[in-house]
Phi, psi and omega in degrees: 000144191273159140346298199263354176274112183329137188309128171252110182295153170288128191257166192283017176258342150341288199296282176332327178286332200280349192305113170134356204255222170317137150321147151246152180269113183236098189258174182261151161217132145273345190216185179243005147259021184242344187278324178281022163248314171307305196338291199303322229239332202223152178284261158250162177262115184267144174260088183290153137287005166285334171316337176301305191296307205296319208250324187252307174101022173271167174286347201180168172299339180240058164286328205270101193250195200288328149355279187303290175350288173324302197276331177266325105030244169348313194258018160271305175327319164306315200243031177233127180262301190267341182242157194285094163280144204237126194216140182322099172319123174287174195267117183129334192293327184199044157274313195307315170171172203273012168247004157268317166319306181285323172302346150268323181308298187289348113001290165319306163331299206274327206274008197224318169119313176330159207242000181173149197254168159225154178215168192246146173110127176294243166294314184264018177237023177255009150296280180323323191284307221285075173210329175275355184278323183302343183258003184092033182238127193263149177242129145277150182239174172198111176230195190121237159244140197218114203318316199272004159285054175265331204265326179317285163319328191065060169128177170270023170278191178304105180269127182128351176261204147062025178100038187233335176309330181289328190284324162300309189305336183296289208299318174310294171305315199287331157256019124316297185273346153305346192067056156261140181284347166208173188204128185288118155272082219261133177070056188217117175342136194295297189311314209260339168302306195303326157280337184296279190307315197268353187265329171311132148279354179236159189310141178264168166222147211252142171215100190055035193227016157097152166158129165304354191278188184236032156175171216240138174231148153235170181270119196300318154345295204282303204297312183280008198063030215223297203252130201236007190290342167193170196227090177286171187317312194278008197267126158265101164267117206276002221174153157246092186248350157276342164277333177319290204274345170319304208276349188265334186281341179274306211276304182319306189305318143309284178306339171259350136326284205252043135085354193290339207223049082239124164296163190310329171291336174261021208225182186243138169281163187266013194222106169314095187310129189267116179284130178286000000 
């Protein structure tokens, strides 16, 4: 591809093509200058429902509504040419039946512009997926532990052990054949991720499930150091950039306590110096 030839984004039929092959790369965006930094780097950018914690300052996700989606949605799309977004249904948006899903799914679509959704839910979301694929809605699925059951789950833990593995894989297989083009595997035993990926045809991306999957998601947030409210086991922190920014907000604050700040180079003279 030339220099001057348009960027071509990745579509959810891509992704579906990458399984067995390259890992895909997958960050979180809340914003369009964080989305035009992930872009050059990643297969997609997901508009997680975690922006309600990282960004908003709720205790959990489900707080979060199609609003919010909607407006940080929108400002990813300006800023990813190349990796695909993809946004988080919020929770309340589309459990009631599968024609309120699509009265949202699609709604997101039209209002942000992103080529394809995620929903949380197995076996029991696989009428609702296959009823938005039938309709021109590409789905990402997620199952495991899955945030917006945390009160359900009792917690954020590990999903998949103590007799529970035949039932991910049941939740696995069932929005594969519901027609989801992929599917997130978050908090899910290594081994049992690691069977999941080879029994699936379309990619599983793995968030603390080890890894064999066939491709990696992190909360963009966490990986930089920026959201410290907690640090899970799966998080790789790539950057401090919250002690970073810590410390550059102390050194302003300073300098302009004691007058260092803004020196003669930041400031407008009352008289325009006349050039020879």
């Amino acid at each position: 591809m030339s220099a001057t030839s348009p960027i071509r984004p990745v579509l959810p039929p891509d992704i579906r093509a990458r399984k067995g092959t390259v890992p895909l790369v997958v960050l979180t965006a809340y914003s369009t200058p964080v989305a035009r930094l992930v872009d050059p780097h990643c297969d997609i950018v997901l508009v997680g429902d975690s922006v309600g914690m990282v960004i908003h300052g709720l205790p959990s996700t489900l707080g979060v509504t199609m609003e919010m989606m909607i407006l940080h949605g929108r400002a990813v799309v300006r800023g990813a040419q190349k990796a695909m977004p993809v946004i988080d249904m919020p929770f309340g948006s589309y459990e009631e039946s599968p024609q309120q899903a699509f009265r949202n799914a699609s709604r997101l679509m039209a209002e942000t512009g992103a080529p394809a959704v995620k929903l949380e839910g197995g076996v029991h979301m696989h009428d609702t997926i296959a009823f938005l694929t039938a309709r021109g809605v590409p789905v990402m699925a997620h199952v495991g532990l899955t945030p917006q059951s945390v009160n359900t789950l009792g917690g954020y833990k590990v999903v998949g052990r103590d007799g529970e593995a035949d039932k991910v894989m049941a939740d696995a297989r069932a929005v594969e054949a519901a027609g989801a083009f992929s599917v997130v595997l978050e908090k899910v035993p290594e081994g049992l991720a690691a069977r999941i990926t080879q029994a699936l045809t379309i990619p599983t991306i793995g968030i603390g499930a080890g890894v064999h999957c066939d491709g990696q998601v992190l909360v963009v947030d966490d990986m930089l150091g920026l959201f410290t409210e907690f640090r899970p086991k799966f998080v790789k922190r790539y950057a401090e950039l919250g002690t970073m920014a810590g410390e550059a907000i102390a050194a302003y604050a300073a300098d302009v306590r004691s007058g260092a700040f803004p020196a003669p180079e930041h400031s407008f003279p009352d008289v325009v110096p006349v050039k020879k």
